[in-house]
C-alpha positions as CSV (number, residue, x, y, z in Angstrom):
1,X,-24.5,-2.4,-8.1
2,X,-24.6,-3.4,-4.1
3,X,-23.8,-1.5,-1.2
4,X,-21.6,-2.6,1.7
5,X,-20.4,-1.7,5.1
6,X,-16.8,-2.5,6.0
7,X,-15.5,-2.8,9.3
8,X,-12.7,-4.1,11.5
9,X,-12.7,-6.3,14.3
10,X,-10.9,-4.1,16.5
11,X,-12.1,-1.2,18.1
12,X,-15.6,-0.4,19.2
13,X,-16.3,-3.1,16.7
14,X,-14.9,-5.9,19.3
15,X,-17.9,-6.3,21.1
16,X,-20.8,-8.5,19.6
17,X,-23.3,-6.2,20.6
18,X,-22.4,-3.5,18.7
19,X,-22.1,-5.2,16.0
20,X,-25.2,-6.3,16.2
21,X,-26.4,-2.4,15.9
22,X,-24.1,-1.7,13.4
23,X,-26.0,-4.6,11.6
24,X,-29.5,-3.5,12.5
25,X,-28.9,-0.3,11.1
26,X,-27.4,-0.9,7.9
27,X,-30.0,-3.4,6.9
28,X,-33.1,-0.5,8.0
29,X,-30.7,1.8,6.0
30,X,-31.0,-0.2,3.1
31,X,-27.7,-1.4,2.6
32,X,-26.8,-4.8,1.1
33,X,-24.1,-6.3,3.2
34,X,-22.1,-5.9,5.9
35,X,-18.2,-7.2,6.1
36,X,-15.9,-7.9,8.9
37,X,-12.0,-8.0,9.3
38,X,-10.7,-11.0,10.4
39,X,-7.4,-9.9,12.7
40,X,-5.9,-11.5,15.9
41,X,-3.1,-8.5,16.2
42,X,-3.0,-6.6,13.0
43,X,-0.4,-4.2,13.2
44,X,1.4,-4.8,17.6
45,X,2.4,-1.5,16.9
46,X,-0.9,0.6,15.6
47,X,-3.2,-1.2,17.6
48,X,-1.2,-1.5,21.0
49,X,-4.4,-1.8,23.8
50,X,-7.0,-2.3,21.6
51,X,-9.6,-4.7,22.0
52,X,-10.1,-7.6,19.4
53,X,-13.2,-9.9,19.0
54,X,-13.3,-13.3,17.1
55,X,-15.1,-12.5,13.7
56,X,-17.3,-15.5,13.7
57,X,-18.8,-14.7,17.3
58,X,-19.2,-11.5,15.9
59,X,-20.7,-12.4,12.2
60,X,-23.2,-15.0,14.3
61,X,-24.4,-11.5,16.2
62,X,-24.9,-9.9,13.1
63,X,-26.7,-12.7,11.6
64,X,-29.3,-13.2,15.0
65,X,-29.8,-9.3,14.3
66,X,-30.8,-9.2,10.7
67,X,-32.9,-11.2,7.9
68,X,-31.7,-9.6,4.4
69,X,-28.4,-8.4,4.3
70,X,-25.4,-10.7,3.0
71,X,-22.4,-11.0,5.8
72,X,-18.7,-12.3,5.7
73,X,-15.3,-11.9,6.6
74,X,-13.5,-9.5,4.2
75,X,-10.8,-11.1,4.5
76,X,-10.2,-14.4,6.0
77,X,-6.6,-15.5,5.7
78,X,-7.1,-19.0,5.2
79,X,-3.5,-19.9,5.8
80,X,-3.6,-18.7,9.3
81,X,-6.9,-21.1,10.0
82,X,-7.5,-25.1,10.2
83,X,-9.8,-25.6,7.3
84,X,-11.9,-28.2,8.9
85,X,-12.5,-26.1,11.6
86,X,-12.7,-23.1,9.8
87,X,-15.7,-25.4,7.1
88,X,-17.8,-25.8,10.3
89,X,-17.7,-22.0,11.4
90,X,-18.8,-20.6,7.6
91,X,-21.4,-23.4,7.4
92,X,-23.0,-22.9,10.6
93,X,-22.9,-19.1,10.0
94,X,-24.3,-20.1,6.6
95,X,-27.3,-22.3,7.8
96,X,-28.4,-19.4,10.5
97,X,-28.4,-16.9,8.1
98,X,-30.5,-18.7,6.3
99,X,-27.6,-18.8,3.0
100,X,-26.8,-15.1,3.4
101,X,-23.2,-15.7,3.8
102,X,-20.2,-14.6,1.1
103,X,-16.4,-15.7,2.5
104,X,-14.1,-13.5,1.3
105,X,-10.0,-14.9,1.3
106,X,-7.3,-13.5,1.2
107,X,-3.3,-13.9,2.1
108,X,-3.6,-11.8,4.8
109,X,-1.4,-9.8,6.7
110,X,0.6,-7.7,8.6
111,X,2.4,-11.4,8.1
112,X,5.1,-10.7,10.7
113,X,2.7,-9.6,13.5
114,X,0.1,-12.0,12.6
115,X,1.8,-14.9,11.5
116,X,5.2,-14.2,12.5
117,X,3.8,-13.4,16.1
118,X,2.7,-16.7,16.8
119,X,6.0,-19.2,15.5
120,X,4.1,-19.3,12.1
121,X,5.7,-19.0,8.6
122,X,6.5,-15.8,7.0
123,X,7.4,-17.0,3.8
124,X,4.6,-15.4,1.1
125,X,5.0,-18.8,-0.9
126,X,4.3,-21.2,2.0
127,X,1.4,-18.8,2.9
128,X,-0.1,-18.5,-0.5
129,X,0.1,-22.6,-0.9
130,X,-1.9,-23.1,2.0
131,X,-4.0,-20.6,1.3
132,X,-5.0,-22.3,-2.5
133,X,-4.7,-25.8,-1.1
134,X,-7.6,-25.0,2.1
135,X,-9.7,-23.3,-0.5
136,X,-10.0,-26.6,-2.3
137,X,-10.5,-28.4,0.8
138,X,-13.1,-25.7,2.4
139,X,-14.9,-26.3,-1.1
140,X,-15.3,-29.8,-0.8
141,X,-15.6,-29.9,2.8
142,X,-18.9,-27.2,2.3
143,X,-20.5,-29.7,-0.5
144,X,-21.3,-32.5,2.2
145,X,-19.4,-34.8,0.5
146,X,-16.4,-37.5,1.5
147,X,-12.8,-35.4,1.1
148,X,-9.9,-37.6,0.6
149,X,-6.6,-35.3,0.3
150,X,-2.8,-35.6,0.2
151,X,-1.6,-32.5,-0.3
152,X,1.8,-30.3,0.6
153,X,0.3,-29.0,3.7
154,X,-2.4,-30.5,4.5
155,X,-3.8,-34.4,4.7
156,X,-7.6,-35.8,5.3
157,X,-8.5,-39.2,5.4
158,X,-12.3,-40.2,4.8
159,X,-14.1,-37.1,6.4
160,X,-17.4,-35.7,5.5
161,X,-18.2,-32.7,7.0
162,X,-22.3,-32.6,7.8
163,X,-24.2,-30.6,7.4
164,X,-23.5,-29.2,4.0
165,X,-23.7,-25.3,3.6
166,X,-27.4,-23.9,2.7
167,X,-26.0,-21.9,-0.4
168,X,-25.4,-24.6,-3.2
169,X,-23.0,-25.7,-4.0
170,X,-21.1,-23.6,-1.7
171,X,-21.0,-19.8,-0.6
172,X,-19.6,-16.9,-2.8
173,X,-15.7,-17.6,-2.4
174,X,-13.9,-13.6,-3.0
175,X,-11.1,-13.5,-2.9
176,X,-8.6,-10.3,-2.2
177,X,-5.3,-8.9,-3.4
178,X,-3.6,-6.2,-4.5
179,X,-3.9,-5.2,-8.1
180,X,-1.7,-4.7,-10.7
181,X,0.2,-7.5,-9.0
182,X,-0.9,-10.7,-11.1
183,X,-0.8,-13.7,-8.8
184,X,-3.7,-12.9,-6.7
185,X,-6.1,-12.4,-9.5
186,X,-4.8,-15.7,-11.0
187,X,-6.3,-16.8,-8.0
188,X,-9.4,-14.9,-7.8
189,X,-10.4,-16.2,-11.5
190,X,-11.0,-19.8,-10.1
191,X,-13.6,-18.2,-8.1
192,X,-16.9,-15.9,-7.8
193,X,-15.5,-12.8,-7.0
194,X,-12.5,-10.3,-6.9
195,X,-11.8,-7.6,-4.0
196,X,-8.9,-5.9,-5.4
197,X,-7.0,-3.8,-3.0
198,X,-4.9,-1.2,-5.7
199,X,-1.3,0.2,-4.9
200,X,-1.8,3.7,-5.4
201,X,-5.0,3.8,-4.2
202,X,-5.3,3.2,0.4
203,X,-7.9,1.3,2.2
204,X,-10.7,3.8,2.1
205,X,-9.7,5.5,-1.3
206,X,-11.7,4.7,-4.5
207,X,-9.5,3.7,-7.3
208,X,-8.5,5.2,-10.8
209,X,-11.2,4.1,-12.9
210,X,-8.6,3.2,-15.7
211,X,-7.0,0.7,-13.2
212,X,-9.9,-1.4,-12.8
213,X,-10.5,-1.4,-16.7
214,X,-7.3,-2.9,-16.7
215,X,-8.3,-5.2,-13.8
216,X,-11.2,-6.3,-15.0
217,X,-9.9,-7.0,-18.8
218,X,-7.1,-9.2,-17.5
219,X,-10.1,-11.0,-15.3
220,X,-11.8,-11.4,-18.1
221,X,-8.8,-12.6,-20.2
222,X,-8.0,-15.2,-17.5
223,X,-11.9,-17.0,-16.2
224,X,-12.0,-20.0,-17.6
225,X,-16.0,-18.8,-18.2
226,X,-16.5,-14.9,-19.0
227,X,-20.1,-15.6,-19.6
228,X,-20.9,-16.6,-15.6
229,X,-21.8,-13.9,-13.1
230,X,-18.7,-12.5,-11.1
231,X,-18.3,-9.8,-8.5
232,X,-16.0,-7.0,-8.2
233,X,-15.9,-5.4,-5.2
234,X,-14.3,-1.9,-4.4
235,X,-14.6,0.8,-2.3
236,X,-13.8,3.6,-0.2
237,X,-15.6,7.0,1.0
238,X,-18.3,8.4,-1.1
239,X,-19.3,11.9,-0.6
240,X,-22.5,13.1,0.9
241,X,-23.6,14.9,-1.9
242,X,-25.1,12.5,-4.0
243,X,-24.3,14.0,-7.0
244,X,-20.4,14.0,-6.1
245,X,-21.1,10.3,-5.2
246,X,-22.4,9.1,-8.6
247,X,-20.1,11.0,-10.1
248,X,-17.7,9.2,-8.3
249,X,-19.0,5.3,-8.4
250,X,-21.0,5.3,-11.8
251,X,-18.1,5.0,-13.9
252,X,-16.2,2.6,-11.6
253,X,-19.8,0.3,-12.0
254,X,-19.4,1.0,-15.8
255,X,-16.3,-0.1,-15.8
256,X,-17.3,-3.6,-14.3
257,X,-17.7,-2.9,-10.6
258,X,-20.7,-4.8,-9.2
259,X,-20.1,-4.0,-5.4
260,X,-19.1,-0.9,-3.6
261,X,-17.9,-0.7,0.0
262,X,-18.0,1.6,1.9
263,X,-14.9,2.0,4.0
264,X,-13.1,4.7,5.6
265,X,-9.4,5.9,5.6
266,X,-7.2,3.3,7.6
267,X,-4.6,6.2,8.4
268,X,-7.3,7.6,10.3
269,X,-9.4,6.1,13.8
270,X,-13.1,7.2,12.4
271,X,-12.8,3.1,10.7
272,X,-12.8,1.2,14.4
273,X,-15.1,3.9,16.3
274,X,-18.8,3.5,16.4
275,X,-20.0,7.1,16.0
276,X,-19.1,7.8,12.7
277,X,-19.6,4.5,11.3
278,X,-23.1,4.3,12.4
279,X,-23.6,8.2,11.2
280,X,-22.7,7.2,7.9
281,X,-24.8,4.0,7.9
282,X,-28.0,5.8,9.0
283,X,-27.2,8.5,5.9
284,X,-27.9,5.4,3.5
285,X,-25.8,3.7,0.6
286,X,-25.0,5.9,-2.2
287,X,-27.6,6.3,-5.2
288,X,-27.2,5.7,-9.0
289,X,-28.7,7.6,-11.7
């Protein structure tokens, strides 16, 4: 199993700088990634005055600051994004890093403050089509090769996209959604990876062990090829006491886990302030027997 950092974009994790430290520290901690929000508003309502910074500016800083650790947006909602333009930003981040990248996807949301906000469609099904069609075009766009497309939302005519990503023949695609809700991981079985988000179980909560055995028997039901490498990724606080903390994550890595992130509660404000983030960083990832 890896270990992960999770933070938002919001916050004291708006400025490049900091995460840059934030970075730093997690890769002299010994940690194995570090992952990023990607918001423009998130909720108008929760985060009324706070600062937000782009998530590629601030994925570039983290890059410039380490050598080791993987980094990426967890998640990107592809729907909200021009997948040319969004090709070029993972493929540059991809060739600094020197291949360290993993893009995680998702449907995102709040979707009426942050698509809604800006004239954009609400609708879940217009959403989740453009989300499935760009990851096909973001795939072909990464491979260096010449994308012809006519699609339902989206159209290119004779466009290569150069150069191709470092990571061959494309970056880890994740891709996030709520489990036990099926159409998500429908999606997420065309890919490398699942982050599953569970419904009785908050941002920053682990989840029932028994839940992801059923997750990860209906992924394995569904992937066109059990017998490749996949990563499940899921998370929340592990306890200081180390023994608490295996006790907590062994059996969710037995069950099929192969990353855990470490995020806080998101009813809280310790999970967009420095201080404790970088507290728990500097404590190091979690240990299993």
């Amino acid at each position: 199993m890896r270990f992960s950092i999770n933070i938002p974009n919001f916050g004291d994790f708006a400025d490049a700088r900091t995460v840059a430290r934030v970075a730093t520290a997690a890769e002299e901690a010994g940690w194995d990634g570090l992952f990023l929000w990607d918001h423009v508003v998130h909720s108008k309502v929760r985060r009324q005055g706070q600062p937000f910074g782009d998530p590629w500016m601030l994925l570039t800083a983290a890059a410039l600051a380490t050598s080791r650790i993987k980094l990426g947006p967890l998640v990107t909602p592809v729907a909200r994004r021009r997948p040319e333009q969004l090709a070029r930003q993972v493929a540059t981040l991809d060739g600094l890093s020197d291949g360290r990248v993993i893009f995680g996807a998702g449907l995102g949301g709040p979707i009426d403050d942050e698509f809604g906000s800006f004239g954009d469609s609400t609708d879940p099904k217009v959403l989740a089509g453009r989300l499935d069609e760009g990851l096909d075009l973001l795939a072909g766009y990464w491979s260096g090769d010449t994308v012809n497309h006519q699609g339902d939302h989206y159209r290119v005519n004779d466009v290569t996209l150069l150069p191709a990503t470092v990571q061959r023949p494309r970056p880890p695609v994740w891709i996030a959604g709520y489990w036990p809700r099926k159409a998500p991981m429908r999606r997420a079985v065309r890919w490398d990876g699942a982050v599953p988000l569970f419904l009785n179980a908050n941002h920053g909560e682990a989840p029932p062990v028994e839940d992801l055995r059923d997750l990860m028997t209906y992924l394995g039901d569904h992937r066109v090829d059990p017998m490749t490498p996949y990563d499940v990724i899921v998370g929340g606080i592990s306890p200081a006491d180390r023994t608490q903390s295996r006790a907590m994550i062994e059996p969710l890595a037995e069950a099929g886990a192969t990353w855990w992130d470490e995020r806080q509660l998101i009813s809280g404000t310790d999970f967009y302030r420095l201080d404790p983030i970088l507290r728990r960083i500097e404590q190091g990832p979690p240990s299993l027997g």
